[in-house]
C-alpha positions in Angstrom: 15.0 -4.3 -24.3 16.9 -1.4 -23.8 19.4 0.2 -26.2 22.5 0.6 -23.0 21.8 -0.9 -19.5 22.9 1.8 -17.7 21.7 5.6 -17.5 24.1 8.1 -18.6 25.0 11.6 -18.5 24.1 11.5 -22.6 23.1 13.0 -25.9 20.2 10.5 -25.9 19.2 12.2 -22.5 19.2 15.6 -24.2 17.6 14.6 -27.3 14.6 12.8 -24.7 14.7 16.4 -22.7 14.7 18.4 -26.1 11.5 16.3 -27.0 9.4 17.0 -24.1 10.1 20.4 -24.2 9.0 19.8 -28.1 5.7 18.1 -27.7 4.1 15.8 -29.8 2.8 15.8 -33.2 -0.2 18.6 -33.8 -1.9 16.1 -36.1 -4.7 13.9 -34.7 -5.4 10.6 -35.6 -7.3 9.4 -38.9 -7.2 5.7 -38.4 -8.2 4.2 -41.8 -9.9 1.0 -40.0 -11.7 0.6 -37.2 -9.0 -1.8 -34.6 -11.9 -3.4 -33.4 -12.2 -5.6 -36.6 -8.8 -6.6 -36.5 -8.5 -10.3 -35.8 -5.1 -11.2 -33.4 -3.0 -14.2 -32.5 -1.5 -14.6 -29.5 1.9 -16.5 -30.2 3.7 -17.9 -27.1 7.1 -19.1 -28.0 7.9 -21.4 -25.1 10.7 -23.5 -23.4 11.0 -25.2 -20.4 8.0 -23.1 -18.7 5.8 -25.0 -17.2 6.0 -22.7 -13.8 4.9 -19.8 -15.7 2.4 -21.2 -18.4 -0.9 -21.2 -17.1 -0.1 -17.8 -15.4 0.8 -16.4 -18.9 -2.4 -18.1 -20.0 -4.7 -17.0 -17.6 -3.9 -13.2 -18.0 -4.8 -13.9 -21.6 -7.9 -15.4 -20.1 -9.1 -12.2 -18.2 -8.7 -9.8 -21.4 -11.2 -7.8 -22.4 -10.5 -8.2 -25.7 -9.7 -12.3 -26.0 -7.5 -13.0 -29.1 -9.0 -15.3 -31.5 -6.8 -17.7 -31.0 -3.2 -18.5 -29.2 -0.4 -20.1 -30.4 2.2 -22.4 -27.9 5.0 -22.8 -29.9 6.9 -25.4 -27.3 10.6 -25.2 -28.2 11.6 -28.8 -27.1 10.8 -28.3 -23.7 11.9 -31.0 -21.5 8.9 -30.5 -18.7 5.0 -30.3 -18.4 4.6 -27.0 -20.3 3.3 -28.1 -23.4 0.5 -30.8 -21.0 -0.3 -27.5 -18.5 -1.3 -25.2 -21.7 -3.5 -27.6 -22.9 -5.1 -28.5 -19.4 -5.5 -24.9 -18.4 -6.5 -23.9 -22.2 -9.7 -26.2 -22.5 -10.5 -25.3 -18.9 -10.6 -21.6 -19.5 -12.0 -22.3 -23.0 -9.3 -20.5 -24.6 -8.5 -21.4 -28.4 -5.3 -22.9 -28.0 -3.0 -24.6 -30.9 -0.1 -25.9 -29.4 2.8 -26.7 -32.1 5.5 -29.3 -30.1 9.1 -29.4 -31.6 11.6 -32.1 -31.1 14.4 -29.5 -30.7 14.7 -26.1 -30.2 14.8 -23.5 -33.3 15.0 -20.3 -31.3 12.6 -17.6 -31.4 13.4 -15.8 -34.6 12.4 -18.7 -36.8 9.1 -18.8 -34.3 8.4 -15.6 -35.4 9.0 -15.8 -39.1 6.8 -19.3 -39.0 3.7 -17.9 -37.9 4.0 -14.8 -39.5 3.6 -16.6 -42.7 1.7 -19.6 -42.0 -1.3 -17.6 -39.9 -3.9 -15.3 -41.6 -4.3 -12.9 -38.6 -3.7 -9.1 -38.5 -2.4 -8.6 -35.6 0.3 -11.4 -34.1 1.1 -10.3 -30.2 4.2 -12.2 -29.2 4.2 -13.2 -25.6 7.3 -15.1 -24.0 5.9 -18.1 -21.5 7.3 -16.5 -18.7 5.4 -13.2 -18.7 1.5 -11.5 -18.0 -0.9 -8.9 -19.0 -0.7 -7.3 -15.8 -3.5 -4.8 -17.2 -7.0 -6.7 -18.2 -7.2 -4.5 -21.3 -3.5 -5.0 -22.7 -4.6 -6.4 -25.8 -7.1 -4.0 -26.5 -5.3 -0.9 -26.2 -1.8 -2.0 -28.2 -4.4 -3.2 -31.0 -6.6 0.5 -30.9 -3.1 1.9 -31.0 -1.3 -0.1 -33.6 -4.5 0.8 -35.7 -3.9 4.8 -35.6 -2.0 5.1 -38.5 -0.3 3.6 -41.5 3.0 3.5 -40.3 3.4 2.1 -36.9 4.2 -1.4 -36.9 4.4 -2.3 -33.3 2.8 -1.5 -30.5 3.9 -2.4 -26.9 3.2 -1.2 -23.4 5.3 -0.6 -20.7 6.7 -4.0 -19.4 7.9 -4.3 -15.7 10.0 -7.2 -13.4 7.5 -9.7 -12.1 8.0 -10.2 -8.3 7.0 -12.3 -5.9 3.8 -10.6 -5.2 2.7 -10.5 -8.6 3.0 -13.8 -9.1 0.9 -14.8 -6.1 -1.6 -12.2 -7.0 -2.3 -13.7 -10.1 -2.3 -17.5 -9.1 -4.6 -16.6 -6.1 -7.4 -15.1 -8.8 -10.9 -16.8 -8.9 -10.0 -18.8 -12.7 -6.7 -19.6 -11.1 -7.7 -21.1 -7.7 -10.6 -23.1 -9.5 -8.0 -24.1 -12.0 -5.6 -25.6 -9.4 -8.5 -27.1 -7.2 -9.5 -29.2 -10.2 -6.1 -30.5 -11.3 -4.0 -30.4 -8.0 -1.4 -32.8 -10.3 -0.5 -29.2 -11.8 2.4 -27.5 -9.7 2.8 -23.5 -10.4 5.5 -23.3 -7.2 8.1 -21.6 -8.3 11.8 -23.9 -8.5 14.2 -22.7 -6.6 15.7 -22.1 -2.6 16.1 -18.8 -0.6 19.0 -18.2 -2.5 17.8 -18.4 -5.9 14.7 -16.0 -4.8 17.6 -13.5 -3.5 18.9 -12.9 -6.9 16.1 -12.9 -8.2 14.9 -9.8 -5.8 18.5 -8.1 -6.3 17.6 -8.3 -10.2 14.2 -7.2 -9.7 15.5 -4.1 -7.7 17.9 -3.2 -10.5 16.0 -3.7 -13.6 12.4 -2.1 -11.7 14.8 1.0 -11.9 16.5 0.3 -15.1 12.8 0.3 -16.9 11.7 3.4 -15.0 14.4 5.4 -16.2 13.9 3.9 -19.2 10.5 4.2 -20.4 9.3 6.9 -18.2 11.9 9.2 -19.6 14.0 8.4 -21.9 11.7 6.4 -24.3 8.7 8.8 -23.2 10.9 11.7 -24.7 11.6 9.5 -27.6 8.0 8.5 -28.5 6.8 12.8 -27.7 9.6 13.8 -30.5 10.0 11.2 -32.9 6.5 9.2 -32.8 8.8 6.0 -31.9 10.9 4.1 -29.8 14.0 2.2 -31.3 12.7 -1.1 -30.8 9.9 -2.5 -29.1 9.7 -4.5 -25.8 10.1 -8.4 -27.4 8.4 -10.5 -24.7 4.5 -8.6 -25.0 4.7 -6.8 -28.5 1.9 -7.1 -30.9 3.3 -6.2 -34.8 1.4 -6.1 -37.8 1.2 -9.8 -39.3 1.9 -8.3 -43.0 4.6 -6.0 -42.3 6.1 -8.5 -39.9 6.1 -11.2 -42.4 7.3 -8.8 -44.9 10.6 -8.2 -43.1 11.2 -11.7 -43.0 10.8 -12.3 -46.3 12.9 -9.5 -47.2 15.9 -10.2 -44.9 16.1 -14.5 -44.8 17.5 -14.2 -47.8 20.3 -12.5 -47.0 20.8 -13.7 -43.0 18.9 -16.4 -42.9 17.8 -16.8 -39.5 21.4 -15.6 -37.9 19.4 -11.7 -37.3 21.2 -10.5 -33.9 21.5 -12.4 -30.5 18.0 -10.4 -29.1 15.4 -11.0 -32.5 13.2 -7.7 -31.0 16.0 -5.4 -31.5 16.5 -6.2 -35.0 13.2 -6.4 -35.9 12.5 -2.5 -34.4 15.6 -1.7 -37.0 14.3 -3.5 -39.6 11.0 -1.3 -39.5 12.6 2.1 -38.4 15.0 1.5 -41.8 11.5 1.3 -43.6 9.9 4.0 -42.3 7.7 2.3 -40.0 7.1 3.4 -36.0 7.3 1.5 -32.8 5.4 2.7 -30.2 5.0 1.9 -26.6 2.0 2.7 -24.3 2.7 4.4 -20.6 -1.3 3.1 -19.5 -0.9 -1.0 -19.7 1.1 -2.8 -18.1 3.0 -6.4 -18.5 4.8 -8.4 -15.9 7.9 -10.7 -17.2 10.1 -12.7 -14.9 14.1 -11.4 -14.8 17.1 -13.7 -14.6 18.8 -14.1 -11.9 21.5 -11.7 -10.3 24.2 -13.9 -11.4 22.6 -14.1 -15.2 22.8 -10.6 -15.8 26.1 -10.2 -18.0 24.6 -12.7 -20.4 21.2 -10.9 -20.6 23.4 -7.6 -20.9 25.4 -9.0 -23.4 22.6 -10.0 -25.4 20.7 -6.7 -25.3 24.0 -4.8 -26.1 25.6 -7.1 -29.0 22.5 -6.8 -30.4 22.1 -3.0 -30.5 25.6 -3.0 -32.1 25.3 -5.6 -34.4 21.8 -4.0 -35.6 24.2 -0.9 -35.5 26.0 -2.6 -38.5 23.3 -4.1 -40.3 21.9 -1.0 -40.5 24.1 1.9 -40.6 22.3 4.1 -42.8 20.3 4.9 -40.1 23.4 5.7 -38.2 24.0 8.0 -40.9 21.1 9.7 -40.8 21.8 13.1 -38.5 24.6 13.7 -41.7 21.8 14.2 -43.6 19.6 16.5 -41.7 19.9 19.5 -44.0 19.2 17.5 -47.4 16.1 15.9 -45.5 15.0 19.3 -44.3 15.2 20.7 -47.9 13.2 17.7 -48.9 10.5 17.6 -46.6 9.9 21.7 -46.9 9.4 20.7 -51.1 7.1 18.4 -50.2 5.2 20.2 -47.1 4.6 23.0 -50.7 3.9 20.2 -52.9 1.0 18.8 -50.2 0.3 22.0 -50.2 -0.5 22.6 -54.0 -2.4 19.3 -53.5 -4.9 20.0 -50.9 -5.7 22.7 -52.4 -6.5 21.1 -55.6 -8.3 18.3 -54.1 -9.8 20.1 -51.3 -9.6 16.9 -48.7 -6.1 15.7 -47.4 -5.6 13.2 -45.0 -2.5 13.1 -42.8 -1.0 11.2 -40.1 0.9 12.1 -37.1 4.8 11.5 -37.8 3.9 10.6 -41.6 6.9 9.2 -43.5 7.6 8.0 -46.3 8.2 4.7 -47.2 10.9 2.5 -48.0 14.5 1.6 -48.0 14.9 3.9 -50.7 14.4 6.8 -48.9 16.4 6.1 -45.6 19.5 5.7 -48.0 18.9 9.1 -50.2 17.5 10.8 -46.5 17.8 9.3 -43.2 15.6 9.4 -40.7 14.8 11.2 -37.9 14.9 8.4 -35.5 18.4 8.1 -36.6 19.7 10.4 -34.3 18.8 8.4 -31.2 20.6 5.9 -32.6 23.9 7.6 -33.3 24.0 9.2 -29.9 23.6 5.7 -28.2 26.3 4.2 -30.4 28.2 7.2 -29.4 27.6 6.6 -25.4 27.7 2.9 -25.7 31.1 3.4 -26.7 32.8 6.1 -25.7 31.2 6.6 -22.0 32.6 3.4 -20.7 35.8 3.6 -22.4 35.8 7.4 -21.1 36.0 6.0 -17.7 38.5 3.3 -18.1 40.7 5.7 -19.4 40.4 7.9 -16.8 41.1 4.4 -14.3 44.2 3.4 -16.5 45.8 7.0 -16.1 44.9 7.3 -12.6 43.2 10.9 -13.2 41.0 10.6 -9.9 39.9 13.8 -9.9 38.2 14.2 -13.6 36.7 10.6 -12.9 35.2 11.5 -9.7 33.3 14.5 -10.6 32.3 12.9 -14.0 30.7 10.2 -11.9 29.0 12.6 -9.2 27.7 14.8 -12.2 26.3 11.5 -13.8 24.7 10.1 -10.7 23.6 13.4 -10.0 21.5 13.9 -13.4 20.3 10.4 -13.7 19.2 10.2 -9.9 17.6 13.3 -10.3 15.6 12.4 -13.7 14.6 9.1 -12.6 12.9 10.6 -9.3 11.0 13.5 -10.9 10.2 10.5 -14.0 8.5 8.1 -11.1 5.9 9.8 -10.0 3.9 8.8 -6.8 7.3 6.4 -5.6 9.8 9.3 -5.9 11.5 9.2 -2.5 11.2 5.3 -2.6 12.7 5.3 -6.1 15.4 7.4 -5.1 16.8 4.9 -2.1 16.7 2.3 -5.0 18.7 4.4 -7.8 21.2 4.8 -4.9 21.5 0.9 -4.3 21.8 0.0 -7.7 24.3 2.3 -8.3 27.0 -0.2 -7.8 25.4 -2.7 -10.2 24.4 -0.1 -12.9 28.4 0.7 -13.2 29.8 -2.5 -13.1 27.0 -3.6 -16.3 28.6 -0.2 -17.9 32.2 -1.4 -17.7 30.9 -4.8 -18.7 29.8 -3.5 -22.2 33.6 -2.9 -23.0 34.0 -6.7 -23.2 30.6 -6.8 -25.6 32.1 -4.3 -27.5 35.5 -6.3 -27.8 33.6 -9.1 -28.6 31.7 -7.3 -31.5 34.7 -6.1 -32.6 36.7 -9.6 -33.0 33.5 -10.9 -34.6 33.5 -8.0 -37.1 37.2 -7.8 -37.8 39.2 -11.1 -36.5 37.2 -14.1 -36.7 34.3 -12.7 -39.3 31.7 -14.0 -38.0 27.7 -13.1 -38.7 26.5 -16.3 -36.4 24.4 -14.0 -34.5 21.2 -15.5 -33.4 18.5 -15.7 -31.0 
């Protein structure tokens, strides 16, 4: 999900900051089509989740807008999961294709399968183990994906799924009548005291993670740019066409070897073409976190993939070394629209308009290039910044470079939670511990991007 797993005292932050001060776009909306004709597949790409399936299911059940139809893609699961969807499916009367595999591809070729093979407009990916929290998820991604040309994906904001939410939604009217009829059906969660521990300490950690995260940082991002880097992989809905473009354009190169985290890529893949990803403060989703003694692995996944997206597409890097030839291009064209409407005497525009095209990221840039530089730049250099500072035993510099980080980052992440701030506070103070030791952790990612690159030139990079 995220771009770095930790907050820092950063350029990205000042960019977000610089944004709100900004503001958004002046130009309203002028969908072309109305988002309510749209017709959207739910695909669930699915392995081993027969604890979470029907949930998953059953907030699909409740939306107010029901997709037409949904998609189990069961990756060679080894449990019930592919028996529950079907059970709970025809009980709900939800339109459910369920495609079984004998072995697991991954979830990239998942994607790129249904993208071509399916006829909808919209495709809404949602992993097996997470839930609409809000009943009208669906509609509003879809309404939003449908306000201009050029966004491409549409997610809302995406929170850990505790203990309480789970029981919430299994104790729900469809739910309860669902289990009453089919007692053979067991939605208890695996696992002992211990296991739901972790799970807690992860849920703690990332519950602050995402706040600081989307409620800032990707909030500033969205007000300045129109975009996010990448959009939240496990409750995104994309654009079927554009999606399936982007996998026709890129398979023949990579194949299905994209990056170890497919969402990441894919939000590249469509900023290098001009496209927007955009995420929604006002729905939420609900998706279940490893556990506390997972989260290097999920941290190395999210990071290697922001880096090696970093190389695939590092024109985009590129792109604040070409801020004055962009600027000189767009104030010739700003005239030339000018001229135009003039001529015409109706014009059309779209918030954030861009053009089009590979093309013009190489000649140009883009403006969402510059978040991406400055989180290459932190991802690397803050963490190495501190080793440094271990290795030549300068206390003092590292002390007060950490009180002035916890100091900002505490400080936005309690005036970005609204309503929880003194609650939200005591966590960003727990989690403290955890946040640096994933910081330090993305040295070894990094040295493990950088054998792959240089030493053992590898591209076997897949999820």
């Amino acid at each position: 999900m995220a771009t770095a797993p930790y907050f820092v005292l950063s350029p990205n932050v000042i960019v977000s900051l610089v944004g709100l001060l900004h503001g958004p776009d002046k130009t309203r909306p002028t969908p072309t089509c109305d988002w309510r004709e749209a017709t959207v597949d739910v695909v669930i790409p699915a392995l081993n989740e027969e604890e979470h399936i029907v949930l998953s299911l059953a907030s699909l059940a409740r939306q107010t807008v029901r997709p037409r139809r949904v998609i189990l893609v069961d990756d060679g699961s080894r449990d019930h999961t592919a028996e529950y969807a079907k059970t709970f499916a025809e009980f709900a009367g939800l339109d459910l294709l369920v495609i079984e595999l004998a072995k697991s591809i991954g979830k990239t070729p998942t994607l790129k399968r249904q993208a071509r093979e399916f006829d909808s407009d919209v495709e809404l990916i949602l992993d097996g183990d997470t839930e609409l929290e809000s009943e009208n998820y669906i509609a509003r991604v879809v309404e939003e994906l449908y306000k201009g040309e050029g966004i491409a994906s549409a997610c809302g904001t995406v929170l850990p799924m505790r203990e309480r939410d789970r029981r919430a939604l299994a104790g729900t009217d469809l739910v309860q009548r669902f289990t009453q009829r089919h007692p053979d059906v067991d939605l208890k969660p695996r696992g002992n005291w211990l296991h739901r521990l972790n799970r807690a300490i992860t849920n703690l950690y990332r519950g602050v993670l995402y706040t600081f995260l989307q409620r800032f940082l990707y909030h500033g991002q969205m007000v300045f740019f129109g975009s996010i880097t990448n959009p939240v992989g496990c409750a995104v809905a994309y654009r079927r066409e554009y999606l399936k473009e982007l996998f026709d354009k890129y398979e023949p190169l990579l194949g299905d070897d994209l990056t170890n985290s497919e969402d990441i890529f894919i939000g590249f893949a469509l900023l290098d073409n001009g496209y927007r990803n955009i995420q929604l403060m006002d729905v939420y989703a609900r998706s279940l976190e490893p556990e506390a003694q997972n989260l290097p692995h999920q941290i190395y996944f999210w990071s290697s993939s922001f880096l090696q997206s970093c190389y695939y597409f590092d024109e985009l890097l590129r792109s604040p070394f070409k801020g004055i030839k962009r600027w000189l291009h767009r104030k010739e064209e700003k005239h030339d629209k000018a001229v135009h409407t003039i001529v015409e005497k109706r014009h059309t525009d779209e918030a954030y308009r861009q053009p089009f095209g590979i093309d013009y990221t190489l000649k140009y840039g883009r403006p969402m290039g510059w978040v991406l530089f400055m989180a290459a730049v932190e991802k690397v250099f803050f963490p190495t910044a501190l080793v440094i500072m271990l290795i030549l035993g300068l206390w003092g510099p590292l002390g007060i470079t950490v009180l002035a980080e916890m100091v900002v980052s505490l400080g936005i992440l309690t005036v970005a939670a609204k309503g929880q701030r003194l609650s939200t506070l005591f966590k960003g103070l727990l989690v403290t511990p955890i946040r640096y030791g994933s910081l330090l952790f993305d040295l070894v990612t990094i040295g493990r991007f950088a054998a792959d690159l240089w030493i053992f030139r590898s591209r076997r990079w897949r999820k």
